[in-house]
C-alpha atoms as an extended CHARMM CRD file, in Angstrom:
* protein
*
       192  EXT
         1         1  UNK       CA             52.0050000000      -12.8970000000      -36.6450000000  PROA      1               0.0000000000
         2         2  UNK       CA             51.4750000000      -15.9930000000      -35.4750000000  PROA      2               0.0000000000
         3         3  UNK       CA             52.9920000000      -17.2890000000      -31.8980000000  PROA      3               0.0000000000
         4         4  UNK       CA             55.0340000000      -20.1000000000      -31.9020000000  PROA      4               0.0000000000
         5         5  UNK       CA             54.0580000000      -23.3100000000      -29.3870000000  PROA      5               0.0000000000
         6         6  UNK       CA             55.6450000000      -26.0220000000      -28.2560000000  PROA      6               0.0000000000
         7         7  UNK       CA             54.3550000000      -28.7800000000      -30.2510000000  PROA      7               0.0000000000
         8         8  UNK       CA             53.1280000000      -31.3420000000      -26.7660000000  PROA      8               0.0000000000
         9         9  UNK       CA             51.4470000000      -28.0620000000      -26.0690000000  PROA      9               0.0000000000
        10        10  UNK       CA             49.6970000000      -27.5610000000      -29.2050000000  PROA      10              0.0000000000
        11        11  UNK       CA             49.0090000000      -31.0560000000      -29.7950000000  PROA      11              0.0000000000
        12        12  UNK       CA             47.0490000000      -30.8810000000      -26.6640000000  PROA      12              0.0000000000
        13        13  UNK       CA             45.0400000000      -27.8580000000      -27.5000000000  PROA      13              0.0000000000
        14        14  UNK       CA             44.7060000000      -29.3220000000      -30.6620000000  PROA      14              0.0000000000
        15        15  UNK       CA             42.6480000000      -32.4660000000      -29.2420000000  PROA      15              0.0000000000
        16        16  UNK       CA             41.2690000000      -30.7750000000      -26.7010000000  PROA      16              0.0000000000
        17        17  UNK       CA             39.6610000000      -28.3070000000      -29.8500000000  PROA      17              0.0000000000
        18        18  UNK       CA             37.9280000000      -31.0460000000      -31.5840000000  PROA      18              0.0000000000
        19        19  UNK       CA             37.0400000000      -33.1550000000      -28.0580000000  PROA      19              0.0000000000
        20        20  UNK       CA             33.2220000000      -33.2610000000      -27.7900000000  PROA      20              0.0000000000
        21        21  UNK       CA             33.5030000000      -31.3820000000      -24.2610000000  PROA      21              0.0000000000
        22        22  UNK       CA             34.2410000000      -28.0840000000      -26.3590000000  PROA      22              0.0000000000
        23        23  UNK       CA             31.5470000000      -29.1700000000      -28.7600000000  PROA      23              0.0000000000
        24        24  UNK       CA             28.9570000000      -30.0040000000      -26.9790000000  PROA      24              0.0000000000
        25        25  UNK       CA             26.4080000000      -26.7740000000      -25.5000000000  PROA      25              0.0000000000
        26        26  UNK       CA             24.5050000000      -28.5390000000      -23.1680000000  PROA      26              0.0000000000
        27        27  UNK       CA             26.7360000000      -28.6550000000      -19.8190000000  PROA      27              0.0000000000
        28        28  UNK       CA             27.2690000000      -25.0780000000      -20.3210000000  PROA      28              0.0000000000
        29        29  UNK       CA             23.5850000000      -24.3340000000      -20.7290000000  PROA      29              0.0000000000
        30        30  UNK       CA             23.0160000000      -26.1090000000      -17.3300000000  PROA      30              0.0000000000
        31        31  UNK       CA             25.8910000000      -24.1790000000      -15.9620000000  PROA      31              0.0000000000
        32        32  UNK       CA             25.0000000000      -21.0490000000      -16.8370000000  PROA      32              0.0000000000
        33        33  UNK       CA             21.4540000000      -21.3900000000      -15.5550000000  PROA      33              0.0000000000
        34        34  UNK       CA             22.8010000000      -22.4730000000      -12.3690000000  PROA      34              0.0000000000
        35        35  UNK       CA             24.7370000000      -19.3140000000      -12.3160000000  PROA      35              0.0000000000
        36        36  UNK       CA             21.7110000000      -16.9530000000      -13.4920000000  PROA      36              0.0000000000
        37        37  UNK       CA             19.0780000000      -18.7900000000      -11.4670000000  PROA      37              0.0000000000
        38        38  UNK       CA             19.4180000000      -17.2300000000       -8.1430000000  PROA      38              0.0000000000
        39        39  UNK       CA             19.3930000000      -13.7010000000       -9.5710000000  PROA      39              0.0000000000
        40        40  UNK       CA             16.2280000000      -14.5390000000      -11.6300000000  PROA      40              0.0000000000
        41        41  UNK       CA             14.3350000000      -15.8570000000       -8.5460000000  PROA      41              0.0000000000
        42        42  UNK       CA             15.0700000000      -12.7110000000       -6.5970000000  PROA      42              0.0000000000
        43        43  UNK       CA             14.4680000000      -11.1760000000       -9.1130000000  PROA      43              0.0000000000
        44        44  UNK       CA             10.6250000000      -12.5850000000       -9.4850000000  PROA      44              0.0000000000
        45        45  UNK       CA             10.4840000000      -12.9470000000       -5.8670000000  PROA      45              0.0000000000
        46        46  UNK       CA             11.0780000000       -9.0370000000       -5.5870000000  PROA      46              0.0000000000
        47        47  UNK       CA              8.9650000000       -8.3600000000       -8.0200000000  PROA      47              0.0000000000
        48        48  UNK       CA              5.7260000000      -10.1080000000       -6.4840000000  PROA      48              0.0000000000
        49        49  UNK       CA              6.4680000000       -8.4750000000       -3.2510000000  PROA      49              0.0000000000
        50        50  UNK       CA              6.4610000000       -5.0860000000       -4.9110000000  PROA      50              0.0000000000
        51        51  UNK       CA              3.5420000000       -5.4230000000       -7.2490000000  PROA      51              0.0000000000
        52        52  UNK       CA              1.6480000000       -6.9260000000       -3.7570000000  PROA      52              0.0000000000
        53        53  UNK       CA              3.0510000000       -3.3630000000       -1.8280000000  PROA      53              0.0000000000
        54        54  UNK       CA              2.0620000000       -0.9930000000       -4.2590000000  PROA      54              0.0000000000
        55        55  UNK       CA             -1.8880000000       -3.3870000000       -5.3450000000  PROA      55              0.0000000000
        56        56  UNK       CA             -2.3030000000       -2.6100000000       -1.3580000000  PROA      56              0.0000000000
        57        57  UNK       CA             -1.3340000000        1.1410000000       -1.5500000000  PROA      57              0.0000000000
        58        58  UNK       CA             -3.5230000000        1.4130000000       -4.1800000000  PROA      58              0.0000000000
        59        59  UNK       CA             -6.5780000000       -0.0210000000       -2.4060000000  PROA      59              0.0000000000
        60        60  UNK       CA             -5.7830000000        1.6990000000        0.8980000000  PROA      60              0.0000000000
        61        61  UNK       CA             -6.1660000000        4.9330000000       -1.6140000000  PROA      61              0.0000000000
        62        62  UNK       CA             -9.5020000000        3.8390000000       -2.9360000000  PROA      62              0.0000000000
        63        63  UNK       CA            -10.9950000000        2.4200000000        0.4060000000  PROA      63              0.0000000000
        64        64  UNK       CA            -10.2070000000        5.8600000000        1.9910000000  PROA      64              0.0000000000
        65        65  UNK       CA            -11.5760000000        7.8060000000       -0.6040000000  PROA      65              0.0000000000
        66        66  UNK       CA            -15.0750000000        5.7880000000       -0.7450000000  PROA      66              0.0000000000
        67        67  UNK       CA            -15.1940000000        5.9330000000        3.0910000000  PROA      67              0.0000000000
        68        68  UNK       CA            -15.1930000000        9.7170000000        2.8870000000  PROA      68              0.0000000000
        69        69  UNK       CA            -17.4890000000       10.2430000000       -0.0830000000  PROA      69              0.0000000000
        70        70  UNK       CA            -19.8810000000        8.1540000000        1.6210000000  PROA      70              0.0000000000
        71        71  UNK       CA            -19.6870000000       10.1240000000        4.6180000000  PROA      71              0.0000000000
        72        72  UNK       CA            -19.9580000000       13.4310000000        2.7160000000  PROA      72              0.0000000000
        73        73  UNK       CA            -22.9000000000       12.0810000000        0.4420000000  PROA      73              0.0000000000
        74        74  UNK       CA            -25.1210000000       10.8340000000        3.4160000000  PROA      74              0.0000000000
        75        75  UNK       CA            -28.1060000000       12.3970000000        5.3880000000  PROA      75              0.0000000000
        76        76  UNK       CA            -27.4800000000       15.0740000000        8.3150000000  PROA      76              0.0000000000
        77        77  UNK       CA            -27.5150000000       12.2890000000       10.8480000000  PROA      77              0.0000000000
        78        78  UNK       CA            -25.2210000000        9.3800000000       10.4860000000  PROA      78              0.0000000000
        79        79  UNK       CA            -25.4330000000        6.0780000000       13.4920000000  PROA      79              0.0000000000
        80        80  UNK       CA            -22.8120000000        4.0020000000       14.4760000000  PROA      80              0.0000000000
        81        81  UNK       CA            -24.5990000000        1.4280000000       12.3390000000  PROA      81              0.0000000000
        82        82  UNK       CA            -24.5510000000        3.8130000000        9.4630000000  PROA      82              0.0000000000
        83        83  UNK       CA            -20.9410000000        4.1740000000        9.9470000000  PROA      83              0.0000000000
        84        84  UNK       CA            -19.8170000000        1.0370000000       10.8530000000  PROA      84              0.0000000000
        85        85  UNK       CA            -21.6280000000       -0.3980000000        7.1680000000  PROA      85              0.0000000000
        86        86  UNK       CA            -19.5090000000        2.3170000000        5.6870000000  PROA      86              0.0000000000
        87        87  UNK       CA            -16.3490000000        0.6900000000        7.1030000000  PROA      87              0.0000000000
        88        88  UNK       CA            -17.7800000000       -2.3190000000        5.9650000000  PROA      88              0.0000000000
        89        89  UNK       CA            -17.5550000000       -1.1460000000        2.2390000000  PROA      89              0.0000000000
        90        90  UNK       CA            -13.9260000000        0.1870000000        2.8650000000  PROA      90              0.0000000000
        91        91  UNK       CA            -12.7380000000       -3.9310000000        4.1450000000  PROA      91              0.0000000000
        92        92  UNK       CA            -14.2090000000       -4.8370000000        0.8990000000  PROA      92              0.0000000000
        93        93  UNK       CA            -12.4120000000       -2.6050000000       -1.2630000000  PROA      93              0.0000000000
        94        94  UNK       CA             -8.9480000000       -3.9790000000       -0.1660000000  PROA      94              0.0000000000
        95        95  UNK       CA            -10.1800000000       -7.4020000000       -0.5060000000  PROA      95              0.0000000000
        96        96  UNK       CA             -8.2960000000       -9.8820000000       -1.5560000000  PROA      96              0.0000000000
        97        97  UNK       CA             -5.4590000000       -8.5420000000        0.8770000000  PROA      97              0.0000000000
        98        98  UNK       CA             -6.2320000000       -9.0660000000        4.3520000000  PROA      98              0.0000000000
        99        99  UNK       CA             -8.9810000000       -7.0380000000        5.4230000000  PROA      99              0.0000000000
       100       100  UNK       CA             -8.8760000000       -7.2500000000        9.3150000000  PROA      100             0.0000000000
       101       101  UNK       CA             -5.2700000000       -5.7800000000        8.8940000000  PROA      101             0.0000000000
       102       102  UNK       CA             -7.5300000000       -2.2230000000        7.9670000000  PROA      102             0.0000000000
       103       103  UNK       CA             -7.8620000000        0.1710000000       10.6690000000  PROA      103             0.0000000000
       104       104  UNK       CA             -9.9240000000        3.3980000000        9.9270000000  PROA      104             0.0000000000
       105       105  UNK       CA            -10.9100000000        6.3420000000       12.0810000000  PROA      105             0.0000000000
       106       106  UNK       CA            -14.2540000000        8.4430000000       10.3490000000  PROA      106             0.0000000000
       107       107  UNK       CA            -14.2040000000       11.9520000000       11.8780000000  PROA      107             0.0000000000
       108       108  UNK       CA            -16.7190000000       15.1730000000       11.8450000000  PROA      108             0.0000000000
       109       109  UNK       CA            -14.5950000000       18.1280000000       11.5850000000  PROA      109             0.0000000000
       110       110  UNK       CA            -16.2210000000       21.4180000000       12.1920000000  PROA      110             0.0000000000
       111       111  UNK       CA            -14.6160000000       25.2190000000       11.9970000000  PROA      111             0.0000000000
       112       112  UNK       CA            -16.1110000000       27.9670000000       14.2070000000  PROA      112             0.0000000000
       113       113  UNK       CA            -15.4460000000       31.6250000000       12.9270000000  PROA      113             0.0000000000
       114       114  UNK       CA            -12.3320000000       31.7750000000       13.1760000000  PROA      114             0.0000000000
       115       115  UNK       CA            -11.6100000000       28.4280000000       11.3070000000  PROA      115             0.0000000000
       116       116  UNK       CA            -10.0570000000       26.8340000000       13.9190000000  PROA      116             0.0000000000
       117       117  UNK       CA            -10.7520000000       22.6850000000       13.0280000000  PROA      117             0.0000000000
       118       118  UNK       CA            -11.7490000000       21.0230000000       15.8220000000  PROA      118             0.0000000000
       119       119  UNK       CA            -13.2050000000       17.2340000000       16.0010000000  PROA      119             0.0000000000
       120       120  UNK       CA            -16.9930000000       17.3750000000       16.3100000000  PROA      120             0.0000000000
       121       121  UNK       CA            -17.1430000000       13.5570000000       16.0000000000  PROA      121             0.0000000000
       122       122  UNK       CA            -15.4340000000       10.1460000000       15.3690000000  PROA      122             0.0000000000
       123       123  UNK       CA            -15.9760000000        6.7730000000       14.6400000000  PROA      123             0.0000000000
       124       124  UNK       CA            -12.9400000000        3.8570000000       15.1950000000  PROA      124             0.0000000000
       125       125  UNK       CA            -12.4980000000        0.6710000000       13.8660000000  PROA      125             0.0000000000
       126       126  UNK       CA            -10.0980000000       -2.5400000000       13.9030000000  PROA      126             0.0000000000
       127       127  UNK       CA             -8.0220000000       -0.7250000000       16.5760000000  PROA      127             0.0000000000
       128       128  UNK       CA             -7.8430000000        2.5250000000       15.1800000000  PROA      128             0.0000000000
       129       129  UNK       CA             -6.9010000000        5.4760000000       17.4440000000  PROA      129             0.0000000000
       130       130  UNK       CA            -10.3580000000        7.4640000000       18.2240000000  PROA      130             0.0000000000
       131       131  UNK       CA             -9.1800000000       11.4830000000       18.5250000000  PROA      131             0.0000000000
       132       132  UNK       CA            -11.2830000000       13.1500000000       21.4800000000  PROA      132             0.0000000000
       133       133  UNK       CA            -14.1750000000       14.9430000000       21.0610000000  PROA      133             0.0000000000
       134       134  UNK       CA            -13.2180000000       18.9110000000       20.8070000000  PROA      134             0.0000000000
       135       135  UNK       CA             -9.4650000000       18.0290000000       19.7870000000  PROA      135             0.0000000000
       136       136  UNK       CA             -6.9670000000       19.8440000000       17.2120000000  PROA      136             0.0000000000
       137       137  UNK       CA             -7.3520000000       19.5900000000       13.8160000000  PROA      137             0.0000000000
       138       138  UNK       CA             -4.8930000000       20.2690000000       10.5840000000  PROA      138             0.0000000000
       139       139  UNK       CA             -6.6230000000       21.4190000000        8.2450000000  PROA      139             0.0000000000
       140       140  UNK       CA             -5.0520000000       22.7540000000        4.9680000000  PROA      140             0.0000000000
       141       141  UNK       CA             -5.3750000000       26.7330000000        4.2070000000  PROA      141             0.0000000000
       142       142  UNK       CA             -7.1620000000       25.9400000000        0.9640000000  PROA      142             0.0000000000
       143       143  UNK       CA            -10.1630000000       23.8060000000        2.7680000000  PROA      143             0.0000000000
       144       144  UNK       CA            -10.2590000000       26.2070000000        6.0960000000  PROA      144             0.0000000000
       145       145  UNK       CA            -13.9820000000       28.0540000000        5.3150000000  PROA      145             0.0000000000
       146       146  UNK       CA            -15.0610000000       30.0240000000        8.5770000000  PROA      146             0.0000000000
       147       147  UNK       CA            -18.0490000000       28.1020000000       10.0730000000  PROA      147             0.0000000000
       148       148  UNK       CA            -17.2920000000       25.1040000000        7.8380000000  PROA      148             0.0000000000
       149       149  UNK       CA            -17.7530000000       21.1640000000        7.9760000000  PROA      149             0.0000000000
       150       150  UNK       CA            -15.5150000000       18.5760000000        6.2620000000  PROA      150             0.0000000000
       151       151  UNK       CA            -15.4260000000       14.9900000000        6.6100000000  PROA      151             0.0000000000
       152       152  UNK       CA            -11.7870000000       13.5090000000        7.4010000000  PROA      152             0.0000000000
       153       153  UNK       CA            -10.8300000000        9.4200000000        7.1690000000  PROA      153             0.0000000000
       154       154  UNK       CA             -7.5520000000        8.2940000000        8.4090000000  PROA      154             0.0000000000
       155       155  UNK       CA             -6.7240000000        4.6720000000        7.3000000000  PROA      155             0.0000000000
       156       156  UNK       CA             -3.7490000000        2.4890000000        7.9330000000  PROA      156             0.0000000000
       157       157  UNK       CA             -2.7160000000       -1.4560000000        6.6220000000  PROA      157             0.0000000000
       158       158  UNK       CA              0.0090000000       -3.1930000000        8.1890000000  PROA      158             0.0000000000
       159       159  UNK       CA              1.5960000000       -4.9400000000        5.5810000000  PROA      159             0.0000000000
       160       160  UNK       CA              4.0350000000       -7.7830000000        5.3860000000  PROA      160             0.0000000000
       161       161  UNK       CA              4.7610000000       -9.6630000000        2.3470000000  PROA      161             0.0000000000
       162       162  UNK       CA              4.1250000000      -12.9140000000        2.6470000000  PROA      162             0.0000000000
       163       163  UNK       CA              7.3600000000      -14.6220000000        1.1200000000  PROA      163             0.0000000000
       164       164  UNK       CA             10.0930000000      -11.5660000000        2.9680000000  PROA      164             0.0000000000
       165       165  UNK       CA             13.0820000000      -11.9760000000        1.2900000000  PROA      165             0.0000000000
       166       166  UNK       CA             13.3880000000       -9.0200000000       -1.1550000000  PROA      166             0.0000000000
       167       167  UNK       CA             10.7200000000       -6.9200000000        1.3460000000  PROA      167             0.0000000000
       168       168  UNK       CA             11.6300000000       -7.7280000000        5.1000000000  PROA      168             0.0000000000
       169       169  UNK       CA              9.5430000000       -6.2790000000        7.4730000000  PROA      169             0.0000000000
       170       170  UNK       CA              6.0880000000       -5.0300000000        8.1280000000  PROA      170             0.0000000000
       171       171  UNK       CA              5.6260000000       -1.5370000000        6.3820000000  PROA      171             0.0000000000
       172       172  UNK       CA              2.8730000000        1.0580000000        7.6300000000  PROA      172             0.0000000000
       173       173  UNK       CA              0.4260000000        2.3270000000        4.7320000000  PROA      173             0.0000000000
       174       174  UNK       CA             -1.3910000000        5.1260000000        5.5730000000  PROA      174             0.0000000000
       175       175  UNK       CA             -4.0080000000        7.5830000000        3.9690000000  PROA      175             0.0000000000
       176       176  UNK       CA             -5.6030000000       10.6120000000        4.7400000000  PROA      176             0.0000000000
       177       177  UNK       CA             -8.8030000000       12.5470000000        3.1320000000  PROA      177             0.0000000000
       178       178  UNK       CA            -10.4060000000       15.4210000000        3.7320000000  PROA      178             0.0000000000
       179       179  UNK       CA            -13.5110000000       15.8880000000        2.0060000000  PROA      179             0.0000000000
       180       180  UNK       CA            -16.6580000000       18.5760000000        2.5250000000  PROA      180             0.0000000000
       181       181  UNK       CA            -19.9420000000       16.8590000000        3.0050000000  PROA      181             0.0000000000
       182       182  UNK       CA            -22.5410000000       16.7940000000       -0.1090000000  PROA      182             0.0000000000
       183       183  UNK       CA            -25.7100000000       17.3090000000        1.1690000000  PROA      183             0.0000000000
       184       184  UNK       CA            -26.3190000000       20.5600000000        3.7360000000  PROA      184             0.0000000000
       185       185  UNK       CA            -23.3870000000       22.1230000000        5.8140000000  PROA      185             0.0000000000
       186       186  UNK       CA            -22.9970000000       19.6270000000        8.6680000000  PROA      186             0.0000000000
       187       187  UNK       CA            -22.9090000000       15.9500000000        9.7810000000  PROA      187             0.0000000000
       188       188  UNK       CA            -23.7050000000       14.7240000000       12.9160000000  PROA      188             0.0000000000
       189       189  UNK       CA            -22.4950000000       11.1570000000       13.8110000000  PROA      189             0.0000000000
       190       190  UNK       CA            -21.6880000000        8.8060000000       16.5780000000  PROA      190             0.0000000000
       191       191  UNK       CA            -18.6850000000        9.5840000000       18.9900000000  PROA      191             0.0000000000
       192       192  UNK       CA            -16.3800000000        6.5400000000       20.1140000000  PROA      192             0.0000000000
């Protein structure tokens, strides 16, 4: 069934069909990138500020984890030297990020009988909060051991992406390992 139109009407439609505006695809290629472009860029944008979030998270991981197995595979008796050149290999893990924006805290954590964890020594750096000397511990059931050692590292990066429009903000990474030394039942180290 066909519907019936005025003929001015469908003489206009009729032109209008074989014009070269209908014909032609390359306005509405420009106009529909126009229209898509924004949503591609945040797109992208968002996408390099996520892939930069979670490459960080991912070094703050490794950079805690090497700081504490080099801890738990030294000597008896670790210096502030000793310790501070074991920071030193935890900046360069997160390199190409920022490295001053790492702050680490090394501690000694020793049990007495009744494995209650308390901190037998620590080590600060970049700003780091330094836990006193005989303080509190959490320590999980499973690594409790009466008269027992482990070495902890806290870590933290401050990050904020550098371009902020899909990621606003500066988000706190942080990391956590506990780790018993290698080498004999106890470490002794430098107290900040």
């Amino acid at each position: 069934m066909q519907i019936a139109l005025p003929n001015r009407l469908a003489a206009i439609l009729t032109r209008l069909h074989r014009s070269r505006f209908l014909q032609s695809a390359s306005g509405l290629a420009a106009l529909e990138f126009a229209l898509i472009l924004p949503m591609m860029l945040t797109l992208y944008i968002g996408g390099v500020e996520v892939n930069d979030a979670v490459s960080i998270k991912r070094k703050l991981n490794h950079a805690t984890a090497a700081m504490a197995d080099l801890v738990a595979q030294s000597s008896q008796n670790l210096s502030a030297a000793s310790v501070a050149d074991i920071f030193g290999a935890g900046k360069s893990i997160v390199e190409p990020y920022e490295k001053a924006l790492l702050k680490a805290t090394v501690i000694g954590v020793s049990m007495d009988a009744n494995k209650k964890a308390t901190v037998a020594w620590a080590q600060a750096f970049n700003g780091a909060t330094c836990p006193a000397k005989g303080g509190t511990v959490s320590v999980p059931a499973n690594l409790a051991v009466a008269n027992g050692f482990l070495v902890m590292v806290d870590a933290s990066y401050a990050f904020t992406p550098k371009i902020g429009y899909v990621l606003t903000g500066t988000f706190d990474m942080k990391d956590s390992i506990l780790q018993q030394p290698r080498l004999g039942k106890a470490i002794t180290g430098p107290t900040c």
